[in-house]
ZAMARGU-4260 file (C-alpha; in steps of 0.2 Angstrom, whole numbers, plus 5000, padded with zeros to 4 digits):
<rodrens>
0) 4857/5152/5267 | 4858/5132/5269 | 4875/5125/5264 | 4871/5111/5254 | 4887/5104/5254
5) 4888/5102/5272 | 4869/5095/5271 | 4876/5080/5257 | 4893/5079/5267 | 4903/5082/5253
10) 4917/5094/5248 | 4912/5110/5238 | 4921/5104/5221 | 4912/5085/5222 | 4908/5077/5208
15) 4889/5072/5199 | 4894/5055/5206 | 4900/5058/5221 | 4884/5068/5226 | 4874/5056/5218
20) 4882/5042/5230 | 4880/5054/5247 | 4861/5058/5244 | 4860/5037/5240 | 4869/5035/5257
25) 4857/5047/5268 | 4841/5041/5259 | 4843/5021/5262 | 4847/5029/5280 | 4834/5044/5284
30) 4819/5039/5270 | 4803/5039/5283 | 4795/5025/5275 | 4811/5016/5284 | 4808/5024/5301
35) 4821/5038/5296 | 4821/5058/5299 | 4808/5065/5288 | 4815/5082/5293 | 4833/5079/5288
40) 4827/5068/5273 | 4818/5083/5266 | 4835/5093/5268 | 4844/5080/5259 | 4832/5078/5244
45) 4832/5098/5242 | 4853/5098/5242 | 4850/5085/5229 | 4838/5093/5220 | 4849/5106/5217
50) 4867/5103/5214 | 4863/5088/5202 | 4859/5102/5192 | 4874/5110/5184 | 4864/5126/5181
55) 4855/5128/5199 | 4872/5121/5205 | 4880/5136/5197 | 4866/5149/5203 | 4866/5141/5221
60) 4886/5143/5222 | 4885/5160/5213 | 4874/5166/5229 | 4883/5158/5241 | 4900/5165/5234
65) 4893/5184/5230 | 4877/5183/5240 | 4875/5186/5258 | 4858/5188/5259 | 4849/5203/5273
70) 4833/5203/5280 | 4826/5187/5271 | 4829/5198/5254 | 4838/5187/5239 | 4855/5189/5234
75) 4857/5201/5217 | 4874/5203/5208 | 4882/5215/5196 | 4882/5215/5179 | 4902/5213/5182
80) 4899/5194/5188 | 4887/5187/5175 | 4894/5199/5161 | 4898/5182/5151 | 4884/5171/5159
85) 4870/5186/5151 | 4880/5193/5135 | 4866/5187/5123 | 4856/5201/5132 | 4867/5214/5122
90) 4859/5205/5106 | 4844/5203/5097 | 4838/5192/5111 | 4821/5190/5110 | 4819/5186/5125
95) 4803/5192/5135 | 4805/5209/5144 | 4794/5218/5156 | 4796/5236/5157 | 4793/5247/5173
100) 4796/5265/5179 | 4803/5271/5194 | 4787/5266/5205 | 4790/5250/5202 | 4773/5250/5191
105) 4774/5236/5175 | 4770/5251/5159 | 4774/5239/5145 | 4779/5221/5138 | 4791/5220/5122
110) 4805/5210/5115 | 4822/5217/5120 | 4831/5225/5107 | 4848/5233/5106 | 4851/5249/5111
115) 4863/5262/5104 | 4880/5263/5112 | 4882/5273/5127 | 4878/5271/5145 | 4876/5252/5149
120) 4860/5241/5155 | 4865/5234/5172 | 4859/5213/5174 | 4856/5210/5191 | 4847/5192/5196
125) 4836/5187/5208 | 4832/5171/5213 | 4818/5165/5222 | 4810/5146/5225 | 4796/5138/5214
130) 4785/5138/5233 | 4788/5156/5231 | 4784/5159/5215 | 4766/5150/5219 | 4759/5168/5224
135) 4763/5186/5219 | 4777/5193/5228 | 4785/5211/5229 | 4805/5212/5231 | 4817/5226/5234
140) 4831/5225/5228 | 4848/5236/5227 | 4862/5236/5215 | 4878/5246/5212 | 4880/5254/5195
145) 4899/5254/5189 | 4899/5271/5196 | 4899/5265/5213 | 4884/5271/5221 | 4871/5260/5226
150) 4853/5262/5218 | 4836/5252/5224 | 4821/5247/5213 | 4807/5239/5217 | 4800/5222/5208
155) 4783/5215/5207 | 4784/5197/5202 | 4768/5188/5197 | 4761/5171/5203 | 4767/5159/5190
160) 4783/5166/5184 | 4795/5157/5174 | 4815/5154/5177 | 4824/5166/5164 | 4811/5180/5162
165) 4818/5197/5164 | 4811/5214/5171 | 4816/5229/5164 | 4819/5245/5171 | 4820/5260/5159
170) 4835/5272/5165 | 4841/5265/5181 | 4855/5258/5175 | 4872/5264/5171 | 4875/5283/5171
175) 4895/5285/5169 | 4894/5293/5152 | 4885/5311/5156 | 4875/5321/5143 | 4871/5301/5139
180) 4854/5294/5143 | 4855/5281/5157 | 4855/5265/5154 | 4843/5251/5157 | 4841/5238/5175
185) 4839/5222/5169 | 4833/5210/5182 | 4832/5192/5179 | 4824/5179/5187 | 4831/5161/5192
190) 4815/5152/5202 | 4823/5134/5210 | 4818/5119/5216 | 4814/5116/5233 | 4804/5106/5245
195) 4805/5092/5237 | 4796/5098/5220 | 4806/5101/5201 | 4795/5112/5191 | 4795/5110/5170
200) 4785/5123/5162 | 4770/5126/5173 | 4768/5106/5180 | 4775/5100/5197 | 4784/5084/5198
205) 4789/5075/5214 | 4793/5060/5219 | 4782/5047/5233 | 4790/5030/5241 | 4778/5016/5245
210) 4782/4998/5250 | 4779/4982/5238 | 4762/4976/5249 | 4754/4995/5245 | 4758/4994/5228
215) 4749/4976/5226 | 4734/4980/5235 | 4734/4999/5232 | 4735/5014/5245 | 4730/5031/5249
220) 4743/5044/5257 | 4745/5062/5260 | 4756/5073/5250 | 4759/5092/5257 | 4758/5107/5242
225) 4769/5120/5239 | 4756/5131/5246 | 4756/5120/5261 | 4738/5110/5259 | 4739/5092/5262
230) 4730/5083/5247 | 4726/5065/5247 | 4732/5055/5232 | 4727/5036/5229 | 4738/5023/5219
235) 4728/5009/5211 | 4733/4991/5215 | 4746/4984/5205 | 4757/4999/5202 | 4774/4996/5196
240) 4787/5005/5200 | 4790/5022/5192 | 4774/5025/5187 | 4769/5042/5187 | 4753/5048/5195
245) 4743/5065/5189 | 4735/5076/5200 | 4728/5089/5189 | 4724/5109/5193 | 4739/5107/5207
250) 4753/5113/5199 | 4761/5132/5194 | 4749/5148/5192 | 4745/5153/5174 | 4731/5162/5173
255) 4723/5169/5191 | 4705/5176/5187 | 4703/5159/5176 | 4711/5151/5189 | 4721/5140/5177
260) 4735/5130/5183 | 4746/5118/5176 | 4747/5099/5184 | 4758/5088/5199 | 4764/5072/5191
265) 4771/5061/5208 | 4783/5048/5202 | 4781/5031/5213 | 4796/5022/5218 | 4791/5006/5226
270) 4802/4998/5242 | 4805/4982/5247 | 4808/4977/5262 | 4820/4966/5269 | 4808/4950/5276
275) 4813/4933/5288 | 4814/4918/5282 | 4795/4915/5290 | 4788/4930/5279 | 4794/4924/5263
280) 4785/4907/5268 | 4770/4915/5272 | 4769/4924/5255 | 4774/4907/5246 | 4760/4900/5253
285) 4749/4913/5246
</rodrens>
């Protein structure tokens, strides 16, 4: 797992600012469009992306702190560690549920409502990244239950899914009290930002740097996918800076057979370069 910290340069209890200040300090230094490290840029702008966040921040340090991660399999955690962080789940949530049997086959979809008191639901989560959750994927995951033995259950996730949806296991959860049914799995999913791309509903946003003279006469350039396609997107002359470019049918999975997909928004930020004293003639002269 990539330490982040160590990507930024920063200590592990840094400040907004100070993190803020350290990706500043490698971009003006590794940005491409300044003859930089594209490589170690990405990496920079993916550490970013995540610990300016307090919420990823607090998933990403959660992982590292409880994690360990086996095989290329994500991190899960007891219901012990985000007790606090998931105590709504005990309540009349409402949140969306996804029930499964034993096989790991989906049987039903329901609110979640709260159950009579005995043997305890176990909340797990598992985190995945938003270029992961572009396809369907099928994860193994094991747990302990508060007895102490380990169980393992298996979880289909769909293209498309969304940061905070849980999947349900009916009676693989807690089974301390006997002649009590079991309790429930709970397994909730944290999907996070990475390569570069912040997800909001089911768009993409990302961000594209161009120099001042592209953004008068208008350019053309190649933006890698999630799903690792390179798609050509053109900025019209005179584009200011922050304008947001849509690219539309590119962004999250909603609905496969229909093939319906939400959109990639590309903010431009415009550069301007440091010119000699004969440039700036030449363009007074224009």
């Amino acid at each position: 797992m990539k330490n982040y910290y160590d990507i930024l340069g920063v200590s592990e209890d840094a400040s907004n600012e100070q993190i803020k200040k350290a990706f500043k300090e490698i971009a003006k230094k590794e940005h491409p469009d300044r003859g930089g490290n594209e490589s170690r840029f990405k990496e920079a702008n993916e550490a970013y992306d995540t610990l300016k966040n307090s919420q990823k921040r607090h998933d990403y340090d959660t992982m590292r702190k409880f994690g360990g991660t086996k095989g290329g399999d994500h991190p899960f955690f007891n219901e012990d560690i985000f007790g606090d962080f998931f105590s709504g789940f005990g309540g009349d949530s409402g949140g969306f549920t996804f029930n499964f049997g034993r096989d790991g086959n989906q049987r039903n979809f329901r609110n979640f409502r709260q159950q009579p008191r005995g043997n305890r639901n176990v909340q797990v989560r598992m985190a995945i990244s938003i270029k992961e959750a572009m396809m369907n994927n099928q994860k193994t995951i094991n747990y302990k239950l508060p007895s102490g033995r380990d169980e393992y259950a298996t979880v289909n996730i769909p293209a498309g899914v969304q940061h905070g949806i849980t999947f349900k296991f009916s009676g693989m959860g807690d089974d301390s009290i006997k002649n009590m049914p079991r309790g429930d799995l709970m397994v909730v999913m944290s999907v996070l930002d990475s390569d570069g791309y912040t997800r909001k509903g089911n768009d993409l946003y990302t961000d594209k740097t161009i120099d001042c003279f592209q953004a008068v006469r208008g350019t053309e350039f190649n933006l890698k996918t999630l799903e690792d396609n390179i798609i050509k997107v053109k900025v019209p002359p005179g584009t200011q800076p922050g304008t947001i470019l849509s690219v539309k049918g590119r962004g999250m999975p909603v609905h496969k057979t229909l093939n319906i997909r939400g959109n990639l928004y590309v903010k431009i930020h415009i550069l301007i370069p440091q010119l000699s004293a004969q440039d700036l003639k030449k363009i007074k002269d224009l």
